[in-house]
PDB file with SEQRES, HELIX, SHEET and CRYST1 records, atoms N, CA, C and O in Angstrom:
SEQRES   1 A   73  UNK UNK UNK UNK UNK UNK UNK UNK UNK UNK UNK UNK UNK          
SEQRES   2 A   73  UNK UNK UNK UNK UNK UNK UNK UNK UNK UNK UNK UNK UNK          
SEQRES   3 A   73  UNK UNK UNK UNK UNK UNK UNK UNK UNK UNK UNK UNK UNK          
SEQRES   4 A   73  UNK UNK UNK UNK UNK UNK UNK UNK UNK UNK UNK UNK UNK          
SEQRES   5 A   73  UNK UNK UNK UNK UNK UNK UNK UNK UNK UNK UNK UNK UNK          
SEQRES   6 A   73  UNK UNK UNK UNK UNK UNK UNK UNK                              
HELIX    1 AA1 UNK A    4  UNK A   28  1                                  25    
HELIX    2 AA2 UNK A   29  UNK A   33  3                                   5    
HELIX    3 AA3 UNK A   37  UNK A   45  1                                   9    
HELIX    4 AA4 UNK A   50  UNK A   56  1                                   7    
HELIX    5 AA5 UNK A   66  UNK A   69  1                                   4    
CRYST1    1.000    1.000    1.000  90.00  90.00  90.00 P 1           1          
ATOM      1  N   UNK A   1     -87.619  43.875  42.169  1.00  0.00           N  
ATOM      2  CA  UNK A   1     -87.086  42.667  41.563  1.00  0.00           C  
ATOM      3  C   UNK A   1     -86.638  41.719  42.686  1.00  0.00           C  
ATOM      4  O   UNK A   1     -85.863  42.209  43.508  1.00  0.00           O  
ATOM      5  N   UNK A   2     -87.027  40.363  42.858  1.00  0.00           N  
ATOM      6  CA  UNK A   2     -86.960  39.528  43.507  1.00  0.00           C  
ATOM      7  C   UNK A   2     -85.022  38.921  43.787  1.00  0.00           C  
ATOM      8  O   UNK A   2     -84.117  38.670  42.992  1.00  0.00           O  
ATOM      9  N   UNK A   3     -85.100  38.902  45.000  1.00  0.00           N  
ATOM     10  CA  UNK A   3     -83.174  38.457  45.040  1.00  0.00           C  
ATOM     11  C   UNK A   3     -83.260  37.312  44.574  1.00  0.00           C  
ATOM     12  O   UNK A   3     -84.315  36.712  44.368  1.00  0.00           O  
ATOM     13  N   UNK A   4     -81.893  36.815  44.317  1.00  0.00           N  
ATOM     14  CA  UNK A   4     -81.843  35.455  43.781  1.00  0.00           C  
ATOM     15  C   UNK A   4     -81.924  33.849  45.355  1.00  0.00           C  
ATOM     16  O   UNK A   4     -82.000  32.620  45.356  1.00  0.00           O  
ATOM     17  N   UNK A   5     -81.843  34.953  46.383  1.00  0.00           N  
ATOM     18  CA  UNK A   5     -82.567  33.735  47.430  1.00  0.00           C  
ATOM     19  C   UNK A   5     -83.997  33.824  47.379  1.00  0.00           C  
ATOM     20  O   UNK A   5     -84.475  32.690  47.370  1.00  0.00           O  
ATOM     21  N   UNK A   6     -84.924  34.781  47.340  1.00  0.00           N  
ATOM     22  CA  UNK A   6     -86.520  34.879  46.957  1.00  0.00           C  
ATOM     23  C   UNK A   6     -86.603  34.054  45.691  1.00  0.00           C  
ATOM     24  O   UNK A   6     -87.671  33.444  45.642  1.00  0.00           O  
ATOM     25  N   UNK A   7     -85.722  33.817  44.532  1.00  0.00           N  
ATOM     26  CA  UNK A   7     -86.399  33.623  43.263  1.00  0.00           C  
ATOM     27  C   UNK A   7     -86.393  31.413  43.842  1.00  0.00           C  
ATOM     28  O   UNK A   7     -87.271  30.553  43.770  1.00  0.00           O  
ATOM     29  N   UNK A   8     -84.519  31.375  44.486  1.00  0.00           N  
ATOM     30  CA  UNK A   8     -85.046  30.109  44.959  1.00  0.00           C  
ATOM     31  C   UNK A   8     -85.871  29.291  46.162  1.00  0.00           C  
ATOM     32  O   UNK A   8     -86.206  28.106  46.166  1.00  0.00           O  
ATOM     33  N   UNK A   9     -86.116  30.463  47.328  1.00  0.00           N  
ATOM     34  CA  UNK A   9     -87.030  29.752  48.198  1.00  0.00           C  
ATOM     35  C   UNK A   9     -88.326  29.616  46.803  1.00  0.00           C  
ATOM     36  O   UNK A   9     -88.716  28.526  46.387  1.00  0.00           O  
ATOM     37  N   UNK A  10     -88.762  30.806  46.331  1.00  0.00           N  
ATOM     38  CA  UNK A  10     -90.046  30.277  45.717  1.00  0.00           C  
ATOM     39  C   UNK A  10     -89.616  28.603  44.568  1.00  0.00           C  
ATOM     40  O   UNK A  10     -90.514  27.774  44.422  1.00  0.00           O  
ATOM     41  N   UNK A  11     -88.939  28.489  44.243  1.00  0.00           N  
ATOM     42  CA  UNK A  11     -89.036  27.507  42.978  1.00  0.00           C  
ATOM     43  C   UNK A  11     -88.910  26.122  43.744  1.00  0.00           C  
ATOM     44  O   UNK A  11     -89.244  25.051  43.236  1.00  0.00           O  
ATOM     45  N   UNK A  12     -88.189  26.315  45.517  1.00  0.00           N  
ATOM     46  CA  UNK A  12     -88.452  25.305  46.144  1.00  0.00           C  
ATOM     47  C   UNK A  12     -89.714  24.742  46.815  1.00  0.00           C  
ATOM     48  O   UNK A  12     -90.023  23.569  47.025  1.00  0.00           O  
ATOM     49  N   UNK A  13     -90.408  25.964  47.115  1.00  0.00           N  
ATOM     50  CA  UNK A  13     -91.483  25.990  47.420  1.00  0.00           C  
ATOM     51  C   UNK A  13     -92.394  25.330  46.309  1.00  0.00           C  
ATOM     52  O   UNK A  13     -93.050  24.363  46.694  1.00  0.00           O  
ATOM     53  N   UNK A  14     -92.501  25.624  45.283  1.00  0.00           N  
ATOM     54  CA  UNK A  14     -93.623  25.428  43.987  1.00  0.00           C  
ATOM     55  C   UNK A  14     -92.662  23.475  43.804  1.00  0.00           C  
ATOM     56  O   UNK A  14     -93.390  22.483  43.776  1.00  0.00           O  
ATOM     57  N   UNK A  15     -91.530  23.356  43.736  1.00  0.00           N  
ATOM     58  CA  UNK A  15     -91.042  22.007  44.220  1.00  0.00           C  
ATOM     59  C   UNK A  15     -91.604  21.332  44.804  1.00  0.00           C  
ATOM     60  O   UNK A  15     -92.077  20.286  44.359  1.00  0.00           O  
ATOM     61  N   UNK A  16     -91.725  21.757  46.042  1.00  0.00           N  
ATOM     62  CA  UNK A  16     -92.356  21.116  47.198  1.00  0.00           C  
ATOM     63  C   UNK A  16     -93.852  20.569  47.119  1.00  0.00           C  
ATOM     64  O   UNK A  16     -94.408  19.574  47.583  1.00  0.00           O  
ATOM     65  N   UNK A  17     -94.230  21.550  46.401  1.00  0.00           N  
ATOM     66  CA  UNK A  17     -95.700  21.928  46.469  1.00  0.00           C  
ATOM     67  C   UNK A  17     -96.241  20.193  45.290  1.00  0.00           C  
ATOM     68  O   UNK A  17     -97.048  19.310  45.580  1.00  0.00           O  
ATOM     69  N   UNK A  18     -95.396  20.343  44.057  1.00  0.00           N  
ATOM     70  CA  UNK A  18     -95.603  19.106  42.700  1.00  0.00           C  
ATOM     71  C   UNK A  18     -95.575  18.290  43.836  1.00  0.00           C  
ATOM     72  O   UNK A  18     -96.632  17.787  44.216  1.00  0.00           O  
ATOM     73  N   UNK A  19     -94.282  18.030  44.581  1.00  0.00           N  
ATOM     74  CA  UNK A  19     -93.986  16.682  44.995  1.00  0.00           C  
ATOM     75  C   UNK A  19     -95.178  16.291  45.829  1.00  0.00           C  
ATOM     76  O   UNK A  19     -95.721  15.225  45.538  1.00  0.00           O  
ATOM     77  N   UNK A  20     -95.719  17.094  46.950  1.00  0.00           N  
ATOM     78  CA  UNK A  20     -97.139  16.256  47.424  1.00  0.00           C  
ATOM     79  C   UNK A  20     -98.205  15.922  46.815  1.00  0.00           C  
ATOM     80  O   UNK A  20     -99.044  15.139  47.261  1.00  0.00           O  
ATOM     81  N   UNK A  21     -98.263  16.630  45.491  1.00  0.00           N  
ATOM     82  CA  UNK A  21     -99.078  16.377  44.926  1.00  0.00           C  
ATOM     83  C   UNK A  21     -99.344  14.847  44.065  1.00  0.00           C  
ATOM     84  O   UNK A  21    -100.316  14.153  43.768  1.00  0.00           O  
ATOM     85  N   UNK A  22     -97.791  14.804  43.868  1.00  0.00           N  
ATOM     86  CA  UNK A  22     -97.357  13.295  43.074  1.00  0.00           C  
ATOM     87  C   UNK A  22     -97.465  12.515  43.910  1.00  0.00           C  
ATOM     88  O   UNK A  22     -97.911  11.442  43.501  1.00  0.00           O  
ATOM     89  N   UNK A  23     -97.104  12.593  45.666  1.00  0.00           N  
ATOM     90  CA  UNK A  23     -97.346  11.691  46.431  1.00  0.00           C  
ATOM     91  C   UNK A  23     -98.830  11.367  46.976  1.00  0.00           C  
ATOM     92  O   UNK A  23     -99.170  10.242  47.344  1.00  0.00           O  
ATOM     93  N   UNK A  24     -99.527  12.311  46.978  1.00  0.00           N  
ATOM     94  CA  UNK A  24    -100.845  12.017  47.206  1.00  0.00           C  
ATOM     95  C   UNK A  24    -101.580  11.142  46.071  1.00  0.00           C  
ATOM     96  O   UNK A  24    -102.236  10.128  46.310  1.00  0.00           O  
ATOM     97  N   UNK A  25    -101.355  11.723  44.745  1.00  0.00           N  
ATOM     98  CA  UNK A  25    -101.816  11.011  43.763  1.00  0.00           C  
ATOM     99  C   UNK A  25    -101.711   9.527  43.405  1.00  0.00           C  
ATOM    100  O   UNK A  25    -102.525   8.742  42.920  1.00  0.00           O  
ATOM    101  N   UNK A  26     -99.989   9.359  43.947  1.00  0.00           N  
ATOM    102  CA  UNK A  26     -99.321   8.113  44.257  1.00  0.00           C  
ATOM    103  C   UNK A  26    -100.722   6.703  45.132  1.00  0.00           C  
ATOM    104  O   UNK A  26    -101.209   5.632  44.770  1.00  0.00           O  
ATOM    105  N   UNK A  27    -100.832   7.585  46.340  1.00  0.00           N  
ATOM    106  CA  UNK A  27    -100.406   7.294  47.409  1.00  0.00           C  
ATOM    107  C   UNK A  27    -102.761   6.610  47.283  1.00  0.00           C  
ATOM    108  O   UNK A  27    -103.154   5.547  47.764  1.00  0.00           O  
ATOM    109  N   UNK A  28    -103.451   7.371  46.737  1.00  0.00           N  
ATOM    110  CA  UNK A  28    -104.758   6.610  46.139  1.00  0.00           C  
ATOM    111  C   UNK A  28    -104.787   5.773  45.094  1.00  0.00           C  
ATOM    112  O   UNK A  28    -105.504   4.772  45.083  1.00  0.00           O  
ATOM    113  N   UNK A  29    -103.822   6.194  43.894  1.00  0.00           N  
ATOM    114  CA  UNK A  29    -104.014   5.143  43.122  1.00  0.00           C  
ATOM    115  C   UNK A  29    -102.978   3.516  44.091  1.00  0.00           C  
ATOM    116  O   UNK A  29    -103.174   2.301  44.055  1.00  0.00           O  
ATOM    117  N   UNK A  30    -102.458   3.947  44.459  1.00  0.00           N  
ATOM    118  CA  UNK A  30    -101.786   2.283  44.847  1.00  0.00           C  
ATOM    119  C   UNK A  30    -102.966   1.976  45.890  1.00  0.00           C  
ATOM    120  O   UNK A  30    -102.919   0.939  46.553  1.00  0.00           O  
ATOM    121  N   UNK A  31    -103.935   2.809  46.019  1.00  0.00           N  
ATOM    122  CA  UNK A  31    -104.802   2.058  47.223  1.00  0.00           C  
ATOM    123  C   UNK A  31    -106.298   1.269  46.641  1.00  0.00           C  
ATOM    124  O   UNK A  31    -107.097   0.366  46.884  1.00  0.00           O  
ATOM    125  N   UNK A  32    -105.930   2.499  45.590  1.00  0.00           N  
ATOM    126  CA  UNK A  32    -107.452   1.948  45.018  1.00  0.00           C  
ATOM    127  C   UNK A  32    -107.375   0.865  43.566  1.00  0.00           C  
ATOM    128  O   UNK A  32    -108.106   0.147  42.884  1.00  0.00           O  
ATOM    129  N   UNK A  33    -106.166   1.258  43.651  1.00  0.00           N  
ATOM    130  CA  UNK A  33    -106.202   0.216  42.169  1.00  0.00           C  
ATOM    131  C   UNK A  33    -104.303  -0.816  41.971  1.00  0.00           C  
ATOM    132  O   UNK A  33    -104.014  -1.908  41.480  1.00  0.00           O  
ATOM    133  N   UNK A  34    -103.713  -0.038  42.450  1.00  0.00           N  
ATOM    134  CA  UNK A  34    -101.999  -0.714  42.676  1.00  0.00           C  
ATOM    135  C   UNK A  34    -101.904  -0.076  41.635  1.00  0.00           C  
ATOM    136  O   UNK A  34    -102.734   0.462  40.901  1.00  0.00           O  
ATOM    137  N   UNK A  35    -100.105  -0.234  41.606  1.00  0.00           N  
ATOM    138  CA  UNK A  35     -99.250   1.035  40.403  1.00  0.00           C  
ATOM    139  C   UNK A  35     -97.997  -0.007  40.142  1.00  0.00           C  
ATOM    140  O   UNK A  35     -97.408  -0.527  41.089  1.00  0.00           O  
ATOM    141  N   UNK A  36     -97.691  -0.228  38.934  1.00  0.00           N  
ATOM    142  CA  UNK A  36     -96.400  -0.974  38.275  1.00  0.00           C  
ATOM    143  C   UNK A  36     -95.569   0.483  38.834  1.00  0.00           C  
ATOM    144  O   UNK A  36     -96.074   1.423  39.447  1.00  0.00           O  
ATOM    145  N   UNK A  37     -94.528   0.360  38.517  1.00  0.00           N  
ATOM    146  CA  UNK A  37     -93.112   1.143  38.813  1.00  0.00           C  
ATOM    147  C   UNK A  37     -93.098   1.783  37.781  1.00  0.00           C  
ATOM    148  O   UNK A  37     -92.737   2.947  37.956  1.00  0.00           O  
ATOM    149  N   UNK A  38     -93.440   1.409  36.350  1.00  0.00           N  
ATOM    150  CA  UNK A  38     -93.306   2.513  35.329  1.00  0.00           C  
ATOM    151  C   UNK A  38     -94.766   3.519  35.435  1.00  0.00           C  
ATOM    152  O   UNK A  38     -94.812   4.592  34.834  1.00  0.00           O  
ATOM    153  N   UNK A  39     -96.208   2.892  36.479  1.00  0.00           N  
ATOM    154  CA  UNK A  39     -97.101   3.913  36.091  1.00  0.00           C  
ATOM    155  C   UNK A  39     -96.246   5.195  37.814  1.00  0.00           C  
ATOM    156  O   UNK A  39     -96.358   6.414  37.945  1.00  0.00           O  
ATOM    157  N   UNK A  40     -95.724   4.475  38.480  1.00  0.00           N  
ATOM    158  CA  UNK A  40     -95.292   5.594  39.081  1.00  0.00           C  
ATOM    159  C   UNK A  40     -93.746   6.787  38.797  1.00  0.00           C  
ATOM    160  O   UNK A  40     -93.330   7.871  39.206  1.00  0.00           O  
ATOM    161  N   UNK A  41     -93.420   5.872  37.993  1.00  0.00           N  
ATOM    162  CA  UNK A  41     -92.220   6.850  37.215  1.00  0.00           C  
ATOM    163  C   UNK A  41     -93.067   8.053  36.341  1.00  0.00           C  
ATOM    164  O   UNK A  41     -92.833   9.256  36.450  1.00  0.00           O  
ATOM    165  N   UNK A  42     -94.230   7.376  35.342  1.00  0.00           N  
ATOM    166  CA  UNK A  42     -94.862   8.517  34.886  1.00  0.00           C  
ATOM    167  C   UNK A  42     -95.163   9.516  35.710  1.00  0.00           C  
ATOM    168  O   UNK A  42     -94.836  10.698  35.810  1.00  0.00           O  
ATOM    169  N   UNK A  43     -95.819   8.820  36.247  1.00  0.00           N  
ATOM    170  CA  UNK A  43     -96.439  10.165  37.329  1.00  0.00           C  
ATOM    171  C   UNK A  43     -95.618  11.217  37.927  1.00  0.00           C  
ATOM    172  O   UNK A  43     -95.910  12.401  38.088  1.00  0.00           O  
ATOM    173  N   UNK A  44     -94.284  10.442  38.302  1.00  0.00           N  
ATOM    174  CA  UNK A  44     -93.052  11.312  39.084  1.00  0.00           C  
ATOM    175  C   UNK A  44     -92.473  12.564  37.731  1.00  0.00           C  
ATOM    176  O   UNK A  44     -91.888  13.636  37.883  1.00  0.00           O  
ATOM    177  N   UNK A  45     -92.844  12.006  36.706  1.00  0.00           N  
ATOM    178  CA  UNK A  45     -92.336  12.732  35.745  1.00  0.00           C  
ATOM    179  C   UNK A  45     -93.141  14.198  35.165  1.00  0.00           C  
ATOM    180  O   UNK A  45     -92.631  15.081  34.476  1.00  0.00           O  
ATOM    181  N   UNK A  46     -94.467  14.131  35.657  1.00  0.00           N  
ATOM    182  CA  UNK A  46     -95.383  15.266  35.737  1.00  0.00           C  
ATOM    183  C   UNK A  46     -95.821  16.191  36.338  1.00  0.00           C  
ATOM    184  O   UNK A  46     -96.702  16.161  37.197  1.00  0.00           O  
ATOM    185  N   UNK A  47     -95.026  17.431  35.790  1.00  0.00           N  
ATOM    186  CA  UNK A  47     -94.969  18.801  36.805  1.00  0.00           C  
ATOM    187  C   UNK A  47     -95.985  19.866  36.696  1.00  0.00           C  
ATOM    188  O   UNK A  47     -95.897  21.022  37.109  1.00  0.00           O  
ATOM    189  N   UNK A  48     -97.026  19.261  36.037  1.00  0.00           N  
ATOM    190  CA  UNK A  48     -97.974  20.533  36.036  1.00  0.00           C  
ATOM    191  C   UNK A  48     -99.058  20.123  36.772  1.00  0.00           C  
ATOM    192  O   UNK A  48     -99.615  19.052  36.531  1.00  0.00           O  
ATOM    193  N   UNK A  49     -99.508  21.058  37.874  1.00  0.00           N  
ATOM    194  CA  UNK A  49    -100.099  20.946  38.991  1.00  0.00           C  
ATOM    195  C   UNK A  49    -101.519  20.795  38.437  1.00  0.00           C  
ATOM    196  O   UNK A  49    -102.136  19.758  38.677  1.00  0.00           O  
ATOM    197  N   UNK A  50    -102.171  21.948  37.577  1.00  0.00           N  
ATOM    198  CA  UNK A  50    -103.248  21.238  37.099  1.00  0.00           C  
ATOM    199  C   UNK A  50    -103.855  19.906  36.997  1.00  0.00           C  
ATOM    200  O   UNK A  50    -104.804  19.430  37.619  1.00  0.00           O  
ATOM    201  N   UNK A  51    -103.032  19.352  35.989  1.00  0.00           N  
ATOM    202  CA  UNK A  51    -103.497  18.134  36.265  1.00  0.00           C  
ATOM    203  C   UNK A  51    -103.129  16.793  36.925  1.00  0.00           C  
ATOM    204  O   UNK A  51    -103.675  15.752  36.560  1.00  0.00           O  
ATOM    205  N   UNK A  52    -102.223  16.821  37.874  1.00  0.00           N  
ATOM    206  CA  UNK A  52    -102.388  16.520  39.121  1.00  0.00           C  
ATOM    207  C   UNK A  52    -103.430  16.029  39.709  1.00  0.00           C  
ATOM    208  O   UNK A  52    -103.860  14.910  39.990  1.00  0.00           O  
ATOM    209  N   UNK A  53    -103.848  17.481  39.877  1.00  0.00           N  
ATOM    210  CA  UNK A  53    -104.776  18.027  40.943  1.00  0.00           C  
ATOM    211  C   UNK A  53    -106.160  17.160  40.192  1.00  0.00           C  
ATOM    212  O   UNK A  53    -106.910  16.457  40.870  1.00  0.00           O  
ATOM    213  N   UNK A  54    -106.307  17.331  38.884  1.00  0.00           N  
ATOM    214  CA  UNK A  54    -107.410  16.734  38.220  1.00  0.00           C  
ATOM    215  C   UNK A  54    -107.370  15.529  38.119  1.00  0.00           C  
ATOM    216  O   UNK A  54    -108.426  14.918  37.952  1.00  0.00           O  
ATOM    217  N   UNK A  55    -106.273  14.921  38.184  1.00  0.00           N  
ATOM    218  CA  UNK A  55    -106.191  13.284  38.278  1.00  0.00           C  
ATOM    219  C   UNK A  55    -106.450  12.690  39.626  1.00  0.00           C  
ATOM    220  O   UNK A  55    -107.030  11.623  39.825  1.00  0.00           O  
ATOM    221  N   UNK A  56    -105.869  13.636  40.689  1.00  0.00           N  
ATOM    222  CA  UNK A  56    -106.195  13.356  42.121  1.00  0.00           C  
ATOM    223  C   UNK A  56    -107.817  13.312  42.442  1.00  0.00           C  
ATOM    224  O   UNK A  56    -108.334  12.641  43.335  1.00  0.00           O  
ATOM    225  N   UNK A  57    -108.442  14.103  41.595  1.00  0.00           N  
ATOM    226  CA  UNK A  57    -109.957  14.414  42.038  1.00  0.00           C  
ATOM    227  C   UNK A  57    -110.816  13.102  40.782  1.00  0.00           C  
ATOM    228  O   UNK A  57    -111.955  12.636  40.752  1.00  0.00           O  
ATOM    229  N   UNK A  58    -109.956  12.956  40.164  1.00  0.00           N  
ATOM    230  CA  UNK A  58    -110.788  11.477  39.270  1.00  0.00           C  
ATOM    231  C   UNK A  58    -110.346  10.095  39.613  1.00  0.00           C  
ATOM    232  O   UNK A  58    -110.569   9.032  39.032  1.00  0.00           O  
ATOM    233  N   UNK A  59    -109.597  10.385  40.805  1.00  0.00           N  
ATOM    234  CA  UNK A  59    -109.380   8.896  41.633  1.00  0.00           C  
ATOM    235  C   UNK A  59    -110.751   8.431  42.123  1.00  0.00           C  
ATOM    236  O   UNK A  59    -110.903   7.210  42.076  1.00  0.00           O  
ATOM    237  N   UNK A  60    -111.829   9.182  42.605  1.00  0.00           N  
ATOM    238  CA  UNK A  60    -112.650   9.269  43.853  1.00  0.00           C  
ATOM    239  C   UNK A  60    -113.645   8.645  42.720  1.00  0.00           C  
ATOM    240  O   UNK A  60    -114.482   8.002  43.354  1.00  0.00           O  
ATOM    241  N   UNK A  61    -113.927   8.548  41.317  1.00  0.00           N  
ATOM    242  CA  UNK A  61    -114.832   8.112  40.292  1.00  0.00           C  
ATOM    243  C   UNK A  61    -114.612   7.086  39.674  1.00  0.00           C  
ATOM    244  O   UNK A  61    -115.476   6.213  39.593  1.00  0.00           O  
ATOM    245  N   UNK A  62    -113.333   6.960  39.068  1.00  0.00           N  
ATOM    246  CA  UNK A  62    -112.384   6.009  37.917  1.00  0.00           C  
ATOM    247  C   UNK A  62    -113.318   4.588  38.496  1.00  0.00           C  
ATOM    248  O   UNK A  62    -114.058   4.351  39.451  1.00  0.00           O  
ATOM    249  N   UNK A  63    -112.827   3.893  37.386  1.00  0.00           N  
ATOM    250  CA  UNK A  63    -113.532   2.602  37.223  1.00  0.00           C  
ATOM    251  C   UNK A  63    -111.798   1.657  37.376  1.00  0.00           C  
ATOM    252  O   UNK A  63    -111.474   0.633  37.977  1.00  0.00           O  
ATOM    253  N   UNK A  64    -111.231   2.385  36.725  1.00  0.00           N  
ATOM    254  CA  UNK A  64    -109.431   1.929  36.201  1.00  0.00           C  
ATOM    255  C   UNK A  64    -108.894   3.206  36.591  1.00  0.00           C  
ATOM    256  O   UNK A  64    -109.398   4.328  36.614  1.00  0.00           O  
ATOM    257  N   UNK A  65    -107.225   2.572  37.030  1.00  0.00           N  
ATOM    258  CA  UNK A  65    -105.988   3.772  36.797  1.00  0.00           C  
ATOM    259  C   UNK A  65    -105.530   3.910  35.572  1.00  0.00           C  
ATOM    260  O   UNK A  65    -104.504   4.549  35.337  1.00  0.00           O  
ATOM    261  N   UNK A  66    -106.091   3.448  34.849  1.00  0.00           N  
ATOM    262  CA  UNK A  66    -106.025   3.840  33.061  1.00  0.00           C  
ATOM    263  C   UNK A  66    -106.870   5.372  32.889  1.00  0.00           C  
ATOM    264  O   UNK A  66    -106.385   6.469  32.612  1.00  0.00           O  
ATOM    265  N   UNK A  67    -108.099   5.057  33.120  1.00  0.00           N  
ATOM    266  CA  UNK A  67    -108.742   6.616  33.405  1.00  0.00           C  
ATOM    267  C   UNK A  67    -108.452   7.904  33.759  1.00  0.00           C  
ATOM    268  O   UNK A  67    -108.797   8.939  33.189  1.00  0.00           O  
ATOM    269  N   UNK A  68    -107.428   7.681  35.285  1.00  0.00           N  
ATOM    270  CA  UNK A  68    -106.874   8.462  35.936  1.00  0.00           C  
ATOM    271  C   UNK A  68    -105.313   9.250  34.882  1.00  0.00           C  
ATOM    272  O   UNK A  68    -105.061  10.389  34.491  1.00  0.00           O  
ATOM    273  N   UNK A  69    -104.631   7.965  34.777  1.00  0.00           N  
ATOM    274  CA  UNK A  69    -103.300   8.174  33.987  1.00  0.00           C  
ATOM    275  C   UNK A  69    -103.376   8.783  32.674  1.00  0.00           C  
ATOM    276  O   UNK A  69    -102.524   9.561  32.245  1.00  0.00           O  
ATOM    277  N   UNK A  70    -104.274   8.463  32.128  1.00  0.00           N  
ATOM    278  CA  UNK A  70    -104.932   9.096  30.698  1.00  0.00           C  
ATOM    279  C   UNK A  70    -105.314  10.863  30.753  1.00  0.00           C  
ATOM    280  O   UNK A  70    -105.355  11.469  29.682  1.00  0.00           O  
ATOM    281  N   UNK A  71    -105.606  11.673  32.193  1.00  0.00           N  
ATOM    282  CA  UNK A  71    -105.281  12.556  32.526  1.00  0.00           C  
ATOM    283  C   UNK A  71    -104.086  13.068  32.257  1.00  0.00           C  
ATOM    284  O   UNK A  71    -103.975  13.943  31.399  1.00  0.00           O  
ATOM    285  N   UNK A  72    -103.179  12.668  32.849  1.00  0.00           N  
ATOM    286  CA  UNK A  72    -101.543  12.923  32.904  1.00  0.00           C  
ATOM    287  C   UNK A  72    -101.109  13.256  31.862  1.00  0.00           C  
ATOM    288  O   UNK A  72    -100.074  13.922  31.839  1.00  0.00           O  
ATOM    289  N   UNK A  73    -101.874  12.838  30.485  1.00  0.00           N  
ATOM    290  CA  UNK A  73    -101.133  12.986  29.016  1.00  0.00           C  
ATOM    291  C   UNK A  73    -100.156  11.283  28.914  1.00  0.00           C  
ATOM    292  O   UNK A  73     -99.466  11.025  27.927  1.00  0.00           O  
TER     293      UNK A  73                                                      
END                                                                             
């Protein structure tokens, strides 16, 4: 059974891990298309790495960040 410093390095870690993901995701759509403050609040607000990761990889296609964000839920 994991100590309670193992249970929080990991949950900081898996932390860590969303947040680049939100910043990378961030960090193409403002390049390829620009982001209002509420489409980057959404985004900050979405913790499941899946799709993330799937919105990050439909930057490289999208026509719109409507496309992309429509991922997100």
């Amino acid at each position: 059974m994991p100590s309670l410093a193992e249970k929080l390095i990991k949950q900081g870690k898996q932390e860590g891990e969303i947040k680049g993901k939100q910043d990378l995701l961030l960090r193409l759509l403002r390049r390829k298309f620009g982001l209002s403050s509420s489409d980057e609040k959404m985004i900050r607000s979405v913790t499941d790495e899946s799709k993330l990761d799937a919105a990050a990889e439909a930057v490289l296609d999208a026509k719109s960040k409507d496309e992309v964000l429509e991922i997100l839920g």
